[in-house]
VOGU-3710 file (C-alpha; in Angstrom, 3 decimals, decimal comma):
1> xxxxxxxxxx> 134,066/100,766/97,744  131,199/101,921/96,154  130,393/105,207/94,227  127,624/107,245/94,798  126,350/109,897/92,387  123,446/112,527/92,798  122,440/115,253/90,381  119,455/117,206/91,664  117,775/119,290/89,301  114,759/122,718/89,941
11> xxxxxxxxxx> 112,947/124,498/87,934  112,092/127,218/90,441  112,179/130,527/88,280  108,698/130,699/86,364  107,756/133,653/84,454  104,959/132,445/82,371  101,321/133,716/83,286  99,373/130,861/84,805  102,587/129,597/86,177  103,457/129,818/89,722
21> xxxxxxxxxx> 107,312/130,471/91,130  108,687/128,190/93,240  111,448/129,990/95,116  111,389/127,193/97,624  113,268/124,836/95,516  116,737/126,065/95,306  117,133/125,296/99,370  115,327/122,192/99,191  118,215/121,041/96,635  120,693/122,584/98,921
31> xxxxxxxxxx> 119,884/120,528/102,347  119,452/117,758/100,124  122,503/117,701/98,632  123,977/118,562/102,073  122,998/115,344/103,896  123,682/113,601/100,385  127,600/114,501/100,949  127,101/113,831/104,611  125,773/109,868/103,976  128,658/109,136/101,897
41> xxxxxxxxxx> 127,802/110,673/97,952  131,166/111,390/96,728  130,007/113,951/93,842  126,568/115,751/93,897  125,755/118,126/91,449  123,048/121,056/92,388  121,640/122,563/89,411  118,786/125,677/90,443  118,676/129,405/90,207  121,876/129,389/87,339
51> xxxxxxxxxx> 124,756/132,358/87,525  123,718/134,948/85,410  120,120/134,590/85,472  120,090/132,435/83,265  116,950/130,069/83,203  116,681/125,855/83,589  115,684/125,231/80,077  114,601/121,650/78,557  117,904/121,566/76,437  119,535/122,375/80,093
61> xxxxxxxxxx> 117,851/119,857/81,914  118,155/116,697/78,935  121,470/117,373/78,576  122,552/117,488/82,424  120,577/114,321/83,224  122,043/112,607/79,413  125,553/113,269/80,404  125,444/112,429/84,039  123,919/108,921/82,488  126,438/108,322/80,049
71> xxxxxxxxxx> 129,561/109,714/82,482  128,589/107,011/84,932  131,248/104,112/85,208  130,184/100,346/85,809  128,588/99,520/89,228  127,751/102,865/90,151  124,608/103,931/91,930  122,813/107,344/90,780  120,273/109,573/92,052  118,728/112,017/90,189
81> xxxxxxxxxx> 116,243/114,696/91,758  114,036/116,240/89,544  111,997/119,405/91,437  109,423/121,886/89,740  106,291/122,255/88,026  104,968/119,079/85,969  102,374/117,903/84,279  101,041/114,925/82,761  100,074/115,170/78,831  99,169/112,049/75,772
91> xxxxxxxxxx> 100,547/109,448/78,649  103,223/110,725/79,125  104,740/112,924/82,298  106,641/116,172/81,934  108,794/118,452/83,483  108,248/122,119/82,922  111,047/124,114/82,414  111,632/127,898/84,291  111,740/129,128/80,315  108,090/127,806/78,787
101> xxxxxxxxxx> 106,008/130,412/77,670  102,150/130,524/78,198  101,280/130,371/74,012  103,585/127,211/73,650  101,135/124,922/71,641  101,008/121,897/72,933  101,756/122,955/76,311  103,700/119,761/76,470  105,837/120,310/73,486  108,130/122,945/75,395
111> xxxxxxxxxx> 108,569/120,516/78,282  110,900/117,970/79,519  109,540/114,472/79,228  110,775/112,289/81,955  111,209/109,784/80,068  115,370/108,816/79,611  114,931/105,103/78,281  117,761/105,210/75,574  120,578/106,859/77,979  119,374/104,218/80,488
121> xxxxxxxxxx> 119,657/101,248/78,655  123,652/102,347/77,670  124,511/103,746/81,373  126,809/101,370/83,156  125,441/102,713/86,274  124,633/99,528/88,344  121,703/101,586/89,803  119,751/104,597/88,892  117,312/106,127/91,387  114,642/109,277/90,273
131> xxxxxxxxxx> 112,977/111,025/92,709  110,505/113,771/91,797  108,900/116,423/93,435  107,094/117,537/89,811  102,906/117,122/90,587  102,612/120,358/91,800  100,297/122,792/93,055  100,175/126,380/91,512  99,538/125,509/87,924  96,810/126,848/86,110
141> xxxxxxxxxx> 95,669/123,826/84,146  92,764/125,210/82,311  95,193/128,568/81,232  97,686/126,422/80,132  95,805/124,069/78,211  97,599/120,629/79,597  96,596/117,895/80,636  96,883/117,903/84,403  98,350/114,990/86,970  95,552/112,853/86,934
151> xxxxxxxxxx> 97,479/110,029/85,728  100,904/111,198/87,119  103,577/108,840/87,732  102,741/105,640/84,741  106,524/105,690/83,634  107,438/102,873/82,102  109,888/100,858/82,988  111,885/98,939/80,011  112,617/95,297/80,018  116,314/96,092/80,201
161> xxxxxxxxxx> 116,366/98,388/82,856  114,235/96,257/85,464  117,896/95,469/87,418  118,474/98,982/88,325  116,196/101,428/87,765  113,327/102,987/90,065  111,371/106,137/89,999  109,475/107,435/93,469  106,803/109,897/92,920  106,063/112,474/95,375
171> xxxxxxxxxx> 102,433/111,961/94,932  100,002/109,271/93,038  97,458/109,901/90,239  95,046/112,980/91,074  97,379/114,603/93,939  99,357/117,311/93,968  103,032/117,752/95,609  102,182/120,021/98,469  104,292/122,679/99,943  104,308/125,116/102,781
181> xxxxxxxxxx> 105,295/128,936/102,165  107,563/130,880/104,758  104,413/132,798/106,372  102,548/129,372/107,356  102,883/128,197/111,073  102,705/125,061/112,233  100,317/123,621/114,837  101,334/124,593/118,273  103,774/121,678/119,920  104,202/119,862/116,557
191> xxxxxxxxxx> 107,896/119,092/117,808  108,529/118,981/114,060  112,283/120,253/114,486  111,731/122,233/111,717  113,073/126,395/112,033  110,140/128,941/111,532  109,990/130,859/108,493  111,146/128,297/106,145  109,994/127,294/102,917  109,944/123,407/101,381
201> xxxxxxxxxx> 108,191/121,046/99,290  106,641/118,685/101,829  108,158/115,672/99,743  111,663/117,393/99,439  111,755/118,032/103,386  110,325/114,488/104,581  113,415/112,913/102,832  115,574/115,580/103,879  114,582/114,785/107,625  114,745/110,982/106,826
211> xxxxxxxxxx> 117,938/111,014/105,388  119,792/113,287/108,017  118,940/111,075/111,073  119,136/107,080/109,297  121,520/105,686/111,260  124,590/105,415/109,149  125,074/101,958/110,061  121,818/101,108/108,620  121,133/100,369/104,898  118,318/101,723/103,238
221> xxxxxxxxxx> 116,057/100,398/100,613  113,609/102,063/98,786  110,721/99,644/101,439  112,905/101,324/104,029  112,308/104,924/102,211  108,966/104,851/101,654  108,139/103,337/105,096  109,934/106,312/106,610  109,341/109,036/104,401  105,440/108,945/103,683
231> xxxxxxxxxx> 104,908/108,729/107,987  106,788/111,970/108,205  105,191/113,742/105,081  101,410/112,579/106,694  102,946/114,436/110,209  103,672/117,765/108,122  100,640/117,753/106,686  99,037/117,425/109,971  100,866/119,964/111,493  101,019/123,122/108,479
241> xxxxxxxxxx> 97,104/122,524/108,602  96,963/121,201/104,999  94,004/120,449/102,942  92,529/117,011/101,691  94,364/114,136/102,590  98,274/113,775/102,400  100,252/113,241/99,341  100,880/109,412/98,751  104,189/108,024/97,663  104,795/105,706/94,459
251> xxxxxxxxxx> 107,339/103,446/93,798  107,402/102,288/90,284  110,358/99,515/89,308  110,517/96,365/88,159  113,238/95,330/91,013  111,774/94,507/94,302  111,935/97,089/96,296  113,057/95,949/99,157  116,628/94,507/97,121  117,192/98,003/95,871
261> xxxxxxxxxx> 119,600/99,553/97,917  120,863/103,317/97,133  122,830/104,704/100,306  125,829/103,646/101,320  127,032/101,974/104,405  129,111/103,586/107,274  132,556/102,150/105,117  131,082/103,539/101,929  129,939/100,282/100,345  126,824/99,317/98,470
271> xxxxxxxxxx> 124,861/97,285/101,387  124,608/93,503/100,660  122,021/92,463/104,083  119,143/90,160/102,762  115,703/91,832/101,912  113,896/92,381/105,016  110,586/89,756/105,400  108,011/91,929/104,498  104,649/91,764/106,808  102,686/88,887/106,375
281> xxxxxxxxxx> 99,128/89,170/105,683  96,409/89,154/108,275  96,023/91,965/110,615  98,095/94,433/108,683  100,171/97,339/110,131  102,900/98,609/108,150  106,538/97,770/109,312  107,569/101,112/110,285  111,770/100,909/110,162  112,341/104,641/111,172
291> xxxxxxxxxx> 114,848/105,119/113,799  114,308/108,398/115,195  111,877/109,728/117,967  110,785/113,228/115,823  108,496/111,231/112,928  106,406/108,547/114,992  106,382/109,877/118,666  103,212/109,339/119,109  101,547/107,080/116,698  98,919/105,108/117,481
301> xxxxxxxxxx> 96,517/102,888/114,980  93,464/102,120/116,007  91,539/99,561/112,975  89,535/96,443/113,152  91,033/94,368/110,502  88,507/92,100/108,578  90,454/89,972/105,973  88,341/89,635/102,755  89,503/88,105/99,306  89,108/90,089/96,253
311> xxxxxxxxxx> 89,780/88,113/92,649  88,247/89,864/89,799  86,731/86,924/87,654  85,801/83,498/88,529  86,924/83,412/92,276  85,507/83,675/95,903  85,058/86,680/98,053  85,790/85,739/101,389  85,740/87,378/105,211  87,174/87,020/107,986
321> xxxxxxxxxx> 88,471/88,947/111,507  91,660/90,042/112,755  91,746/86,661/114,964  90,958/84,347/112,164  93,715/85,750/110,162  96,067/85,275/112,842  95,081/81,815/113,465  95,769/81,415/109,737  99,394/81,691/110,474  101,412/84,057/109,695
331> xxxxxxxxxx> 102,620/84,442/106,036  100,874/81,340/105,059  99,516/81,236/101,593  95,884/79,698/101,008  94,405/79,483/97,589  91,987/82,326/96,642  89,017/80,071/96,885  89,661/78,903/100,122  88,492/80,748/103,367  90,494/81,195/106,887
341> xxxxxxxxxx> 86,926/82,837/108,210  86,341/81,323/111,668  82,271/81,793/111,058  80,654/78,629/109,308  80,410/78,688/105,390  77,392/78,289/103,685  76,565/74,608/103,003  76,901/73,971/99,040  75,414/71,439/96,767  78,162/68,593/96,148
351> xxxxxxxxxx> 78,576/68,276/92,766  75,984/70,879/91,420  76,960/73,614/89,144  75,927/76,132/91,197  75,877/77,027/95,187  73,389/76,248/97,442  72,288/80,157/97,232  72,008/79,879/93,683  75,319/81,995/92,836  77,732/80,537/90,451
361> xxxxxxxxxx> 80,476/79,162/91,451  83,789/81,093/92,227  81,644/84,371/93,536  79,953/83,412/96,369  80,793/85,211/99,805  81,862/82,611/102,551  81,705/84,036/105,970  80,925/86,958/107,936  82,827/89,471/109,551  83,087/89,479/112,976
371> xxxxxxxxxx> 84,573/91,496/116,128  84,841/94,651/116,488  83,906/96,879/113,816  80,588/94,451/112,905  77,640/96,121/112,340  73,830/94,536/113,356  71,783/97,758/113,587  73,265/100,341/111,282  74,415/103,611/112,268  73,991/106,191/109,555
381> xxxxxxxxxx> 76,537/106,253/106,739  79,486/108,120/107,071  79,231/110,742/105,145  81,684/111,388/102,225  82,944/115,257/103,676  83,729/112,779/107,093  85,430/109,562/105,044  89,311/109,620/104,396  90,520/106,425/102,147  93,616/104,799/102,015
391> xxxxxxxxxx> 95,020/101,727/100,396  98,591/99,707/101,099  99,857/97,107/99,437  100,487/95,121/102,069  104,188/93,738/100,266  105,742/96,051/97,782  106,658/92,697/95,793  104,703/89,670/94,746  106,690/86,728/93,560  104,715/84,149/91,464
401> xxxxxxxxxx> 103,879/81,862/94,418  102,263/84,732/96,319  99,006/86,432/96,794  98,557/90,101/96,543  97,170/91,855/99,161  95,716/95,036/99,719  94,536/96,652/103,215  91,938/99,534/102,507  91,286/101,450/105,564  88,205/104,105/105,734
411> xxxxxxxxxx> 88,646/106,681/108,437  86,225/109,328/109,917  87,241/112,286/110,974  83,266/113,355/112,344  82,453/113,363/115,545  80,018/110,737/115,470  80,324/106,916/114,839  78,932/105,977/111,210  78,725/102,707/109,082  81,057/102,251/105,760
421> xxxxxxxxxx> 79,998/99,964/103,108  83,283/97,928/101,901  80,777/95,723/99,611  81,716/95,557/95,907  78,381/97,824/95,510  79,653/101,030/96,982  83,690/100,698/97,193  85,108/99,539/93,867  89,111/98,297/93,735  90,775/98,499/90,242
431> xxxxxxxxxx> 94,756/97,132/89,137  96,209/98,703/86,317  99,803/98,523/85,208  101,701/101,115/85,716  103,044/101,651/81,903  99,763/101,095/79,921  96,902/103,064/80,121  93,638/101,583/81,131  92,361/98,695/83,569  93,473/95,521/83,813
441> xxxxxxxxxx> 90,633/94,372/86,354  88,018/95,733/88,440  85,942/94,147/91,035  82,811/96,181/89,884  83,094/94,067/86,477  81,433/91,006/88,155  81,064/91,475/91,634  80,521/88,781/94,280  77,071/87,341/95,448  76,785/89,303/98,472
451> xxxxxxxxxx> 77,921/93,347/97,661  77,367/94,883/101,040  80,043/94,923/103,623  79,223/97,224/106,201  81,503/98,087/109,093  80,947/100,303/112,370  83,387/103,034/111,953  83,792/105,021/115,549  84,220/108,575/116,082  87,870/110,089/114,717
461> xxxxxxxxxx> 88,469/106,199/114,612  89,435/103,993/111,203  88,290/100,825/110,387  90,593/97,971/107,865  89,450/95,942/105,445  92,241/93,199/103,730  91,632/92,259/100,096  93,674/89,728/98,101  93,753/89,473/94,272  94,430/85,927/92,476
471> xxxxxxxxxx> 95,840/88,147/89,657  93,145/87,589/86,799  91,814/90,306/84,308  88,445/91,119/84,420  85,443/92,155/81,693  82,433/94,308/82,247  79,135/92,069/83,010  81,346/89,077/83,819  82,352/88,786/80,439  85,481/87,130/79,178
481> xxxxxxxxxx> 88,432/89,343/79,094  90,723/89,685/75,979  93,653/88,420/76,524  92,123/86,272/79,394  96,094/85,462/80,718  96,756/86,225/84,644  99,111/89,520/85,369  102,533/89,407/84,265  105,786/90,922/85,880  105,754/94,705/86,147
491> xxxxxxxxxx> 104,885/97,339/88,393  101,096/97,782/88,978  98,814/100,592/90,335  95,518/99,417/93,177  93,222/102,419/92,987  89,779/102,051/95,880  87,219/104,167/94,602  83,976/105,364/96,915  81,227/108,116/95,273  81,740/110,951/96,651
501> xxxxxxxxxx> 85,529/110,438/98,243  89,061/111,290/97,103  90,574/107,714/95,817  92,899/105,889/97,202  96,434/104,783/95,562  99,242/102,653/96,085  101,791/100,639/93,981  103,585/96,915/94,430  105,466/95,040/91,556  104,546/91,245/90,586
511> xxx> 108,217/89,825/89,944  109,373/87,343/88,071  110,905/84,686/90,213
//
């Protein structure tokens, strides 16, 4: 039988001008440790609002989270829950304990980094799981003189740890961990199950909710987690009337995510079913594993997938429908330069250095989008106040032999159809990696012959657009970039960037084997 561990940790308390309380937090960590104890965690430790009034320091919070590490026996799985203010300061990201004061100098010198990669690489723990609920709202940045969240979430994950250790973010780069205060209401018959007058981090509850009614007999990995959790934090968004688009989750490990397995089974043990097949590309709509009638009641997609091919220096761009990607086959894997569009390519010069349009070679677009969703008299544009972006990875892992793939959906929420431009010119895709700062390619370095990709976009309707990546770096001008190697293993960030429009971000992980 396995052992499961969870220490959950707040900072809830905050005193400090230009730093909001967050009474919330204490029962967040209480119905999380509840349904913890209930799903099989033999010991879970809550640590918020300490006897005596005394206050969650740093020294309190390293040393909790050292010695729960370094207590842990061989093969045992740990989740730690880290809940509070945080910011993001010099590349690093932070914690802020209840106890900082507003004339600390850096900000970030009296706060917690999250950052335990010594204690990690000497835990025996066979698994060790953070989530935090840190990228919060109520934080004067400019009084405090920090950094912000901008860049939240680019932990690193050391070469020794990629077997069994994973962070999830409550939010990506540039978003803040929403919550909803005891005086807001939801939207009449929300059926959210939720008793009025509460308080709760919209992260904090969504897992709460997900975690309460997962079928016991079910494992759960962290694709099952995310695929459950982020539906049901978009529906409380929805429903407490919240600004801006919905907070996105990030996974960041160097473990596919859909081997790492942190709840036990109905007897107690650590689950040993094979990965679930992720979706194959093509038409793309996310596997949704949740079991339970209160998150997706009533959800109901409508997109016109147009499969495109993204690769950021010397490659082909390349379009095609929903049907040709099904007639592709599903989870087949073509070579980046090769197109499954059902419309005829352009005819090219045998032999000549360039294409028959005069492009070089390797950025030429071949075929045209098709279907629904194609546009031969433009509409006006949609504006940016009525366009919502996302992006999904369409696998959370990539072994070597695979193709990454991205599905970038624009949505508007006007009353009126519009065109959106998914050309190179307007909408610009960048991969980082997650523990380095900067880009490792962008498709506005050297962008394809033909830049304009406009798509009809209906009334309160969404449109999808599939990208793939052949893993190359990238150099401004279509220069050569230094080092000029493909992406190696690690855990990568896809931003989607429009003028004018809140980017887009999601995370996958290029493994090793």
């Amino acid at each position: 039988m396995g052992v499961y561990r969870a220490l959950l940790i707040g900072a809830s308390n905050y005193e400090a001008r230009g730093v909001a309380p967050l009474p919330f937090i204490p029962g967040d960590l209480a119905r999380l440790g509840a349904v913890l104890r209930e799903r099989g965690f033999q010991d879970v430790q809550i640590l918020s609002g300490r006897e005596g009034g005394k206050q969650v320091t740093a020294n309190y919070v390293n040393a909790r989270v050292t010695g729960f590490l370094r207590r842990a026996r061989a093969g045992e799985t740990l989740l730690i829950v880290l809940s509070g203010h945080g910011i993001h300061a010099s590349g690093r990201d932070y914690l802020v304990p209840e106890d900082i004061d507003e004339d600390t100098h850096p900000f970030a010198s009296g706060c917690v980094p999250i950052d335990w990669h010594h204690h990690l690489d000497e835990t025996r723990a066979g698994h060790v799981l953070f989530l935090i609920d840190a990228c919060r709202e109520g934080i004067e940045q400019d009084h405090m003189g920090v950094d912000g969240v901008r860049q939240w979430g680019r932990q690193k994950v050391g070469a020794a740890l990629r077997r069994k250790v994973a962070y999830v973010y409550g939010c990506s780069p540039a978003q803040l961990a929403l919550f909803v205060r005891a005086d807001d209401s939801a939207a009449e018959g929300a059926g959210l199950d939720v008793p009025p007058g509460e308080s709760f981090s919209l992260f904090s509850r969504a897992v709460f909710d997900v975690l309460r009614l997962w079928p016991s007999d079910s494992p759960m990995s962290l694709v099952d987690f995310k695929d459950a959790v982020q539906p049901r934090i978009e529906e409380l968004h929805r429903a407490y009337r919240k600004r801006g688009e919905p907070q996105t989750l990030r996974i960041i490990t160097d473990l596919p995510a859909e081997t790492f397995f942190f709840l036990p089974d109905a007897q107690g043990h650590r689950p040993t079913r094979p990965a679930r097949t992720p979706p194959s590309p093509g038409p793309v709509q996310r596997h949704r594993s949740m079991r339970f009638s209160v998150l997706l009641t009533s959800l109901a997609v409508i997109a016109t997938s147009v499969t495109t091919a993204w690769v950021l220096t010397a490659s082909v761009l390349k379009d095609n429908d929903s049907r040709s990607s099904q007639s592709a086959g599903a989870g087949s894997q073509d070579p980046p330069a090769r197109s499954h569009s059902s419309s005829p390519e352009p005819k090219k010069s045998s032999g000549s250095p360039t294409d028959a349009d005069g492009s070089r070679p390797g950025t030429q677009v071949t075929g045209t989008p098709q279907g629904a969703g194609k546009v031969s008299t433009s509409p006006p544009n949609c504006p940016a106040s009525a366009t919502r972006l996302t992006v999904r990875s369409v696998r959370n892992s990539y072994r070597p032999t695979e193709t990454p793939t991205f599905e970038i959906t624009a949505r508007n929420v006007s009353s009126a159809a519009c065109t959106f431009d998914f050309g190179f010119a307007s909408t610009t895709l960048t991969i980082s990696k997650a523990a380095l700062s900067g880009t490792f390619g962008s498709s506005a370095d050297c962008p394809a012959g033909n830049s304009l990709l406009k798509q009809l976009v209906p009334a309160r309707d969404s449109v999808s657009h599939t990208v793939e990546w052949n893993r190359t770096p990238s150099a401004p001008q279509c220069g050569t970039p230094t080092p000029n190697e493909p992406a190696g293993a690690g855990t990568y960030l896809v931003t989607v960037i429009t003028s004018g429009v809140p980017q887009a971000h999601d995370s996958f992980v290029l493994s090793q084997d």
